[in-house]
MARMAR-192308 format. One record per residue (C-alpha): residue in one letter; residue number from 0; z, y, x. Coordinates in steps of 0.1 Angstrom, whole numbers. Layout:
SITE   balum   martor      zz      yy      xx
SITE       A      NUM       Z       Y       X
...
This chain:
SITE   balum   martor      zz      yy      xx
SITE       X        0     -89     -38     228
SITE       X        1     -87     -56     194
SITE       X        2    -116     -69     177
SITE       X        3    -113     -79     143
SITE       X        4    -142    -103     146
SITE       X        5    -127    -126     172
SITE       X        6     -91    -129     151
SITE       X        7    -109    -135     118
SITE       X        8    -124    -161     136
SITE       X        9     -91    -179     136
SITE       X       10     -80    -198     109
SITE       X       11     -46    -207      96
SITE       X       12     -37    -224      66
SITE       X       13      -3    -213      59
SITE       X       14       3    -192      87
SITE       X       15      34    -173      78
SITE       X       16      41    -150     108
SITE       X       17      55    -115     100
SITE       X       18      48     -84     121
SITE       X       19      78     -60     120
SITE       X       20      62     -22     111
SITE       X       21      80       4     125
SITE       X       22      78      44     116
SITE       X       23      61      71     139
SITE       X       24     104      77     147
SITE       X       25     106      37     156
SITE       X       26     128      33     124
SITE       X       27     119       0     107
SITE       X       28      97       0      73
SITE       X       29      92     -33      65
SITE       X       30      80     -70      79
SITE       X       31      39     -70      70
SITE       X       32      16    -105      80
SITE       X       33      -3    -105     111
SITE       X       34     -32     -98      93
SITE       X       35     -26     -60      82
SITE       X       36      -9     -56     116
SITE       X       37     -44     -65     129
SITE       X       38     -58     -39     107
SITE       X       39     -34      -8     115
SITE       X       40     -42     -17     149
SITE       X       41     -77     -19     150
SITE       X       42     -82      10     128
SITE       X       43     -59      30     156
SITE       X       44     -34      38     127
SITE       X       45      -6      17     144
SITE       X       46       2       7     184
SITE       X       47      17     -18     200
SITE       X       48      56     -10     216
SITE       X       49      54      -7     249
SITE       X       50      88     -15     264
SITE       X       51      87     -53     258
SITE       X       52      46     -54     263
SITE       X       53      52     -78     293
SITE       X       54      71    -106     273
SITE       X       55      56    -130     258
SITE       X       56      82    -135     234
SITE       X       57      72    -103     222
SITE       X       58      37    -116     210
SITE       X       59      27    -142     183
SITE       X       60      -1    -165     200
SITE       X       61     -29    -174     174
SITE       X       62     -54    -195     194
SITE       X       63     -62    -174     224
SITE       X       64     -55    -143     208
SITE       X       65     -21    -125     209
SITE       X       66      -3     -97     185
SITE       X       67      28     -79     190
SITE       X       68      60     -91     170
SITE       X       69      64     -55     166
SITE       X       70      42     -24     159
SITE       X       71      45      14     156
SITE       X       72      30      37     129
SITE       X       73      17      65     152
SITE       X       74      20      90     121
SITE       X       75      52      89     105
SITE       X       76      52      79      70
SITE       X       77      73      90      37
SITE       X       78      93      62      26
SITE       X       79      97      60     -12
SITE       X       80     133      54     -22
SITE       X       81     138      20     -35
SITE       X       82     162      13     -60
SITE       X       83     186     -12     -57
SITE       X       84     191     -46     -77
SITE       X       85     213     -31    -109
SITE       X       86     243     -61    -109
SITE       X       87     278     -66    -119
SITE       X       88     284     -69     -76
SITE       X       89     268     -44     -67
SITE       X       90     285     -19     -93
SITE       X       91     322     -32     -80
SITE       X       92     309     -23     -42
SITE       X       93     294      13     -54
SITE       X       94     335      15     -63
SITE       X       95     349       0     -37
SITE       X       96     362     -27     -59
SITE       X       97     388       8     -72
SITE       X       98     393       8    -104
SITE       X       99     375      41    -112
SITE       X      100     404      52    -142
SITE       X      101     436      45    -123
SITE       X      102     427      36     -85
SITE       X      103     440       5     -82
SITE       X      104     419     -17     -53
SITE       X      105     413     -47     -69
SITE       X      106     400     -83     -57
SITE       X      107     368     -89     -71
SITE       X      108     382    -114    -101
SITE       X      109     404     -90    -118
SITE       X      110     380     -62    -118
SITE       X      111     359     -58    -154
SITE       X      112     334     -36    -159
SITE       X      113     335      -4    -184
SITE       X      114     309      18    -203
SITE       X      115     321      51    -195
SITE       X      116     298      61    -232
SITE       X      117     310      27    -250
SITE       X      118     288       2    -255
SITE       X      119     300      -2    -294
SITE       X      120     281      31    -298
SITE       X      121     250      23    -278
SITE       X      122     254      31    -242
SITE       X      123     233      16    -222
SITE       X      124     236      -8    -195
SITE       X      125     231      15    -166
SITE       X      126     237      30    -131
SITE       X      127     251      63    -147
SITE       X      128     271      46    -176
SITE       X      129     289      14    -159
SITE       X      130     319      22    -134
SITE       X      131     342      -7    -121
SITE       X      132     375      -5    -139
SITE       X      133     412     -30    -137
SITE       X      134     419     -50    -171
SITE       X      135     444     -23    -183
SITE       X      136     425       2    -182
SITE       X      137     395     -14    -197
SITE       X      138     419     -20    -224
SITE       X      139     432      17    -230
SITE       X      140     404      30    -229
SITE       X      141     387       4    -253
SITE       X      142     357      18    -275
SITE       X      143     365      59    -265
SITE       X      144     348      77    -244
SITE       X      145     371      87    -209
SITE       X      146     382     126    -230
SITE       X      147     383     107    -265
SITE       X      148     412      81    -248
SITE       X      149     430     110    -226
SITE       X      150     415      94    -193
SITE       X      151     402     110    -163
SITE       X      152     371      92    -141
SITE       X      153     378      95    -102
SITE       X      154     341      98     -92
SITE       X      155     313     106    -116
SITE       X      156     289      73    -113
SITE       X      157     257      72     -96
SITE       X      158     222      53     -92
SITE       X      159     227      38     -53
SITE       X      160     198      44     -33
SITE       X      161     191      26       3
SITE       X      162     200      60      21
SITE       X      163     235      62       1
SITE       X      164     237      25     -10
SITE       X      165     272      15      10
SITE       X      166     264     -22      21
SITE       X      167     252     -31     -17
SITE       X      168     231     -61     -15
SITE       X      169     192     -62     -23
């Protein structure tokens, strides 16, 4: 059984050692520090995995102690949706690197970006305003708005999240 007393006990100056948390359905949450894993364990919120519990590679040695690389919620959690780093990259991967006027697939040097509500008459620089778009287009369309310059977009654009984010990077 854990006891809190004996691991405190053990000091570590810079001891950097992450614990991978995993949800009541064993999908992962996020890497916490040995300490709070400590913690969800002794407080009977969280338990050890038990397919790997005879390797030792599966345990991080702190003096004489040892605690599981990996640990399971035993109630399942709600995950909040996190958003996504807002970036010129990760816009041209939402698209598929297609420009989102004409279709053209694009490499990621002739691809520009395009305010769907133009920027000349404050639209703002986000998710829902910003699709990826080839020079040509970019240039028909200029300061309009997609009906204003007789143009048509393929896919309305959206704010990624993780569970629909298509590989963008975070």
């Amino acid at each position: 059984m854990w006891n809190i007393t004996n691991v405190i006990e053990y000091k570590s100056k810079g001891f950097m050692t992450q614990v991978l948390l995993l949800n009541k359905d064993s999908k992962p949450i996020q890497y916490t520090s040995w300490r709070r894993a400590v913690v969800l364990l002794i407080k009977g919120k969280a338990e050890e995995i038990q397919e790997n519990i005879e390797q030792l590679e599966s345990y991080i040695k702190l003096g004489e102690y040892y605690i599981p690389k990996c640990i399971k919620l035993k109630e399942q959690m709600a995950i909040p949706n996190k958003e996504l780093p807002f970036s010129r990259h990760n816009i041209f991967k939402r698209d598929n690197y297609t420009c989102q006027y004409c279709g053209k697939h694009l490499e990621d040097g002739e691809l520009t970006l395009d305010h769907v509500y133009p920027k000349s008459r404050l639209g703002p620089d986000i998710w829902e305003n910003l699709v990826t778009c080839c020079k040509e287009c970019n240039q028909k369309k200029a300061d309009k708005t997609p009906k204003e310059a007789h143009m048509k977009l393929l896919k309305r654009p959206i704010r990624p999240t993780f569970e629909n984010d298509m590989g963008l990077t975070a």
